[in-house]
N, C-alpha and C positions, 0 to 999 in steps of 0.2 A: 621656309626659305633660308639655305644660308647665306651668313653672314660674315665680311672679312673683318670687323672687330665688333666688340660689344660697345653698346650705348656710350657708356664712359669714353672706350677708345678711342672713339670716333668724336667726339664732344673736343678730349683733349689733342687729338689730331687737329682739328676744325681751329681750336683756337692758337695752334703753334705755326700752323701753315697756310692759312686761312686769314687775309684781311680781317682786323676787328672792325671794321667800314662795314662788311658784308654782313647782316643781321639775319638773323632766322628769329623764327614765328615764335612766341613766347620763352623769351630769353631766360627766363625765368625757371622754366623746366618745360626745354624745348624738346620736343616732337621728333623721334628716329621714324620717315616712314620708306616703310621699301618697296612696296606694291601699290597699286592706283586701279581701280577697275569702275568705270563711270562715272558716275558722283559719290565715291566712297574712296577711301584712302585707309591704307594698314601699317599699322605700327611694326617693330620688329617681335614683337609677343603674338602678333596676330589679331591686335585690338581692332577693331572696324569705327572711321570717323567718318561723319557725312561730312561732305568737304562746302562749305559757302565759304570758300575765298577764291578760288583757280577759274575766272571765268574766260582767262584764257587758251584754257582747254576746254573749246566750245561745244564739242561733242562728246565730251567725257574723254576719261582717262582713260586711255589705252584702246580705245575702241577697234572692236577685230576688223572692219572694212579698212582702217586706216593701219591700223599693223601694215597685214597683208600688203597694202598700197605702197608703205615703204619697203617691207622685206622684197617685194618682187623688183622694185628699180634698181635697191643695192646692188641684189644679183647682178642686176646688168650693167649699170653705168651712175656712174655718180661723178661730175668734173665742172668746173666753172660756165659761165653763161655765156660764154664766146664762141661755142661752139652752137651750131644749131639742132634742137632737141624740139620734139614735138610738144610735150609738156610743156614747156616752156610758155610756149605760147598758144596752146590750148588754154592754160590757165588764166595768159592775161585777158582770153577770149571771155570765156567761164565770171572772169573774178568783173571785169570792166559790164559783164552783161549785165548784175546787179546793181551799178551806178546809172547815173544820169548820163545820155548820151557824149555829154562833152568833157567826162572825165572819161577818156577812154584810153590814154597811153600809160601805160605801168612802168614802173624804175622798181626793181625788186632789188630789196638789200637786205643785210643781215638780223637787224636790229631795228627796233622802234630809233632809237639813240640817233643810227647812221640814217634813216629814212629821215626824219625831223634836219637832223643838218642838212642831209639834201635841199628836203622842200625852203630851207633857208636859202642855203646857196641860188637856188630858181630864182626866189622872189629877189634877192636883190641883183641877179642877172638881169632881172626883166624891164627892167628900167633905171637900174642904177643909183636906185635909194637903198639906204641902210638903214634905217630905226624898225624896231618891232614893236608892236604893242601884243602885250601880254596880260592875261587875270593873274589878280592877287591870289595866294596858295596854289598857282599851277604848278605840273612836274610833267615836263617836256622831256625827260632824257638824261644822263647824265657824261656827255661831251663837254667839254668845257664852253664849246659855243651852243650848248642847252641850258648848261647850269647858268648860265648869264640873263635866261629867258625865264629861270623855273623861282619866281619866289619864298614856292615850299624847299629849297634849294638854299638860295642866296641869302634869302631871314634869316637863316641858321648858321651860317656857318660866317668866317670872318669878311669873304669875300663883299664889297659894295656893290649896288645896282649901277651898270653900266649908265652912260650918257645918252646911250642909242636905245635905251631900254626902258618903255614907257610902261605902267602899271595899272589897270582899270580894276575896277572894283566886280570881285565876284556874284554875277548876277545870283542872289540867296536869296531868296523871297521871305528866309525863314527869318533869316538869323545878321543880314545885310545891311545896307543903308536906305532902301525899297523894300517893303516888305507885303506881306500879303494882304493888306490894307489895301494897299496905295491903288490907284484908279487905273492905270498904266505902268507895271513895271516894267516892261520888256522896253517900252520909248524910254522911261527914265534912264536904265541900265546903257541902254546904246546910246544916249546924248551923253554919258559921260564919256563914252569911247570920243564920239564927237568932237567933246571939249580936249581932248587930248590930241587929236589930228591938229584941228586950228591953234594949241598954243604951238607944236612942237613945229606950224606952215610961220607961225610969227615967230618964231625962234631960227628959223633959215632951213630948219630941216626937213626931211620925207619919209613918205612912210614905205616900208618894202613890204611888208607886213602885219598882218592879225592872227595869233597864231591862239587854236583854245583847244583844248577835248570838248567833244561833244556833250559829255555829261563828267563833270570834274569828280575824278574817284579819290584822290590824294587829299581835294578842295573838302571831302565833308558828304561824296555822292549828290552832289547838286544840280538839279535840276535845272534848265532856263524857263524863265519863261516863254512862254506859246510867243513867237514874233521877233524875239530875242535877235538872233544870228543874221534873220534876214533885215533887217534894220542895221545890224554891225555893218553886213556885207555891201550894204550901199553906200554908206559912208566910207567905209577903206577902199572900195575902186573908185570912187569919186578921188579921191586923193592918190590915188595914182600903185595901191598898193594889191597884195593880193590876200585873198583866204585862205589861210593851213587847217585844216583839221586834221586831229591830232589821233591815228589811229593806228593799230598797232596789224600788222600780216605779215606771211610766212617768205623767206629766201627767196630766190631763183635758180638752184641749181637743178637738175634731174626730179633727184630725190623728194627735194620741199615744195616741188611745184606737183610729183604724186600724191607726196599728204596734202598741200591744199584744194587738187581736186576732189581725193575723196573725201575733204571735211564736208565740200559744198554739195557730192551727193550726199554723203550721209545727213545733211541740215536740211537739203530739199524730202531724202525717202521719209526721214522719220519726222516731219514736221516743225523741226525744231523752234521753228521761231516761231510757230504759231502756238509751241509747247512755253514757250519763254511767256508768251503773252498773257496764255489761260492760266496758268500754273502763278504767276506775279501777280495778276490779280487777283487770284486768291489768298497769296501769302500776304498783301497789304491790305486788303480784306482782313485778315485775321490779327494782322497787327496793328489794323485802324481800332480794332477791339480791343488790345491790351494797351495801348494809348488812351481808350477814356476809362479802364480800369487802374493803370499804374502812372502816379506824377511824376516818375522819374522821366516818361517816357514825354519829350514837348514835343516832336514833329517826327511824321513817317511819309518819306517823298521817294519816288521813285519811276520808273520806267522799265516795266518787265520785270525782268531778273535782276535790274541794276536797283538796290534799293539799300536805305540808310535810313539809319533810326536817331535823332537827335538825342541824348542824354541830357536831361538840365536841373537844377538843384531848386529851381526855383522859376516857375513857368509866367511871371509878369515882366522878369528880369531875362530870364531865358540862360541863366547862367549854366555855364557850361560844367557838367556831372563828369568831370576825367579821371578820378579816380575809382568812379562805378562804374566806367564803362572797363575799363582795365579789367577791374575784379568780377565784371559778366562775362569778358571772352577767357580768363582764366576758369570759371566754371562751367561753362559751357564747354570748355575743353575736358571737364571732368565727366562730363554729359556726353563725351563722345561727338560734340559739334565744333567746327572750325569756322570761328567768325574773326574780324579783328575789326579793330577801332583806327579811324584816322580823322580827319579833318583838322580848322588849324587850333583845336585847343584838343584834339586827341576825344572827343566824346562822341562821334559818329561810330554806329555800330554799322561796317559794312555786309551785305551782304550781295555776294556776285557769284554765285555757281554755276557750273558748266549748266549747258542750257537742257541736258536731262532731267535735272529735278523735276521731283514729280510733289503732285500736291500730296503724295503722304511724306515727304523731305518736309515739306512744307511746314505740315501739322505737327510729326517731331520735332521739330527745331522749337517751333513757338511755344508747344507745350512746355517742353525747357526750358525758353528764356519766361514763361512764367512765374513756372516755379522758383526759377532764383530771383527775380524781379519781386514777387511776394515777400519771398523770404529777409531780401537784403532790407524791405520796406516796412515790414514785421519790427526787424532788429532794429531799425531806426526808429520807428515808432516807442517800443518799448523804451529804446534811449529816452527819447525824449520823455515822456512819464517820468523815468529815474532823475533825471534833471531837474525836472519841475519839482520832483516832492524834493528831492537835495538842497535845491537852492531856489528858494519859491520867489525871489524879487526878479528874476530874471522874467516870472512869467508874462508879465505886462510887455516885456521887451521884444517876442520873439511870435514872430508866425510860425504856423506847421511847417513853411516852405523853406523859414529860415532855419529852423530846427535840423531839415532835413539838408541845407549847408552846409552847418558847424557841425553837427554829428555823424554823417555818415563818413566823414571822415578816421572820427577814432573807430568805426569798424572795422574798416577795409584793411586787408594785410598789407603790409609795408612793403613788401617785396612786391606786389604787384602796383604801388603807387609810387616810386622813392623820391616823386616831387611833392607832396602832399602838402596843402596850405590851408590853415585853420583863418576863420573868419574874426577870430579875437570875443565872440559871442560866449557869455557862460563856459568859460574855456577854465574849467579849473581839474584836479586830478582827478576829479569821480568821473569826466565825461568822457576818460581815454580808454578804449579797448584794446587790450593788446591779443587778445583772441582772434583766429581769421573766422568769419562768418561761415557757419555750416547751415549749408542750403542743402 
């Protein structure tokens, strides 16, 4: 395929014209790709990546019944929503029929971003309260009246949590303040939402709002648990507010109401979601296995295709492994797989692929992240040996797990950690590696 510059020129175009806000995928030695065909993605070499990040392209990339769907409307007509078009509202037929009866009016816009401010603007239409309540690490959008809501958002940067912006704890079972002990999470979880309506009814204010994703992908890929939402939902219409869930679909013009019909046949002919179901649990199957083989690995939660792999350095402590999970999607990207890390300490390994993967996607990938999971566990192991015969008083001090704290540190290449923090353990020049681990 050609191409209008090479790798470089395009890198150094991207960074002179291009927002440095706007991030691409391993910044580090990012990814030219030019082609997309299913669950695979092509370099400008012609290199082939199995793609687990793009789950928003639900039927694959570039799929021929969805081409075709768009090239045949362009031909014809493509213009704003004010006109009346059959697709139009076919689609809302189509898209409303897979809902619950009484979500059945559609508002099609451009953007997750512009849909979210909508369902804002409703809710505090509907009765004329203004507070939201929001989970801690959401990412709502980024509007200025999102970023107000999205904690993964507002944490970071200088901006303060609004007045009107209430913040409940992300239901984690794993890694939260409920955990997968407790007798009752989903009541614990929703009585904090709870305690938050009644201080904010004793503080004179109202709620317009509970706004969450379904399954939090920014948050760490979290799970609720079972009872969770429906427990929220009762308490926020009791107080007079409404439910947002927080999902992302296609425009309203001609054209995006052709590709989201043909997304919905092509997810009905080829089974798609019954593909997501089988295919998921096989791949959490298979990584419920490399979890009691590798201690890197503390927790594998997921829902179908939506699935995340906890990293942690230390599984009593549960502490969070950020600079291993870095240095696994950087070689995993050597492996030809596209995974990436988020949640709020950066150690969830996501995994969301278009809903084609198939169990041998599946078995590749894992195979992979085995083998650099051994490997990276290998290099730390022998550190640790090296340590101990180095500097032998240290040994009464120090468990395998904590070993595996303070040392995997000096493995990992600096460019792929450059926040790196040493636990002050046996921390002296023999225990620095300045080599990147070859897996």
């Amino acid at each position: 395929m050609s191409e209008l510059y090479s790798k470089q020129d395009t890198l150094a175009l991207r960074r002179k014209h291009i927002g440095p806000s706007c991030k691409v995928f391993f910044a580090a030695d990012p990814i030219k790709i030019v082609r997309a065909q299913r669950q695979y993605m092509f370099d400008e070499k012609g290199e082939q990546y199995l793609d687990c990040i793009n789950n928003v392209a639900h039927v694959g990339h570039c799929h021929p019944e969805v081409v075709k769907a768009a090239q045949r409307q362009m031909e014809l007509l493509n213009t704003n929503s004010r006109f009346l078009h059959d697709n139009v509202v076919e689609y809302a037929k189509r898209l409303s029929a897979t809902l619950p009866d009484k979500l059945s009016v559609c508002y099609f816009t451009n953007s997750g971003s512009e849909a979210n401010d909508l369902a804002l603007r409703l809710a505090r239409q509907f009765r004329g309260h203004q507070d939201v309540i929001t989970l801690d690490h959401a990412y709502h959008g980024h509007l200025s009246s999102l970023i107000e809501i999205s904690p993964y958002k507002f944490r970071k940067g200088k901006d303060v949590k609004k007045e009107f912006v209430h913040v409940a704890p992300a239901p984690d079972i794993y890694r939260g303040k409920y955990r997968e002990d407790h007798a009752d999470p989903a009541s614990a979880y929703a009585s904090e939402v709870k305690k938050i309506i009644d201080e904010a009814h004793n503080s004179g204010r109202k709620i317009a709002a509970f706004i969450a994703e379904s399954m939090q992908s920014c948050g760490g890929q979290i799970i609720p648990p079972a009872g969770y939402f429906q427990k929220v939902a009762e308490y926020v219409h009791g107080a007079g507010g409404v439910f947002i869930a927080d999902e992302v679909q296609y425009g309203g013009n001609p054209v995006s109401s052709a590709v989201g019909l043909a997304v919905l046949d092509v997810i009905e002919n080829e089974d798609l979601q019954g593909n997501a179901t089988r295919v998921g649990n096989y791949l959490t199957e298979l990584l419920n296995k490399q979890k009691a083989k590798h201690t890197l690995i503390g927790d594998v939660r997921g829902v179908g295709l939506f699935i995340g792999i906890d990293l942690v350095k230390d599984h009593q402590k549960r502490t969070p492994a950020t600079a291993e999970a870095q240095h696994i999607i950087y070689k995993m990207k050597e492996k030809r797989v596209l995974l990436s890390a988020d949640g709020p300490h950066r150690n969830v390994l996501k995994i969301k692929p278009p809903m084609c993967f198939t169990e041998e996607d599946a078995k590749f990938m894992v195979d992979h992240l085995d083998g650099i999971l051994t490997g990276l566990e290998e290099a730390i192991r022998d550190k640790t040996e090296s340590v101990i015969t180095e500097n032998t008083p240290c040994r009464t001090k120090m468990s395998d797990e904590a070993h595996l704290e303070s040392l995997s540190d000096g493995i990992l290449d600096p460019k792929e950690s450059p926040s790196r923090k040493r636990n002050g353990l046996c921390t002296d020049k023999h225990s620095l590696l300045s080599k990147r681990l070859k897996t």
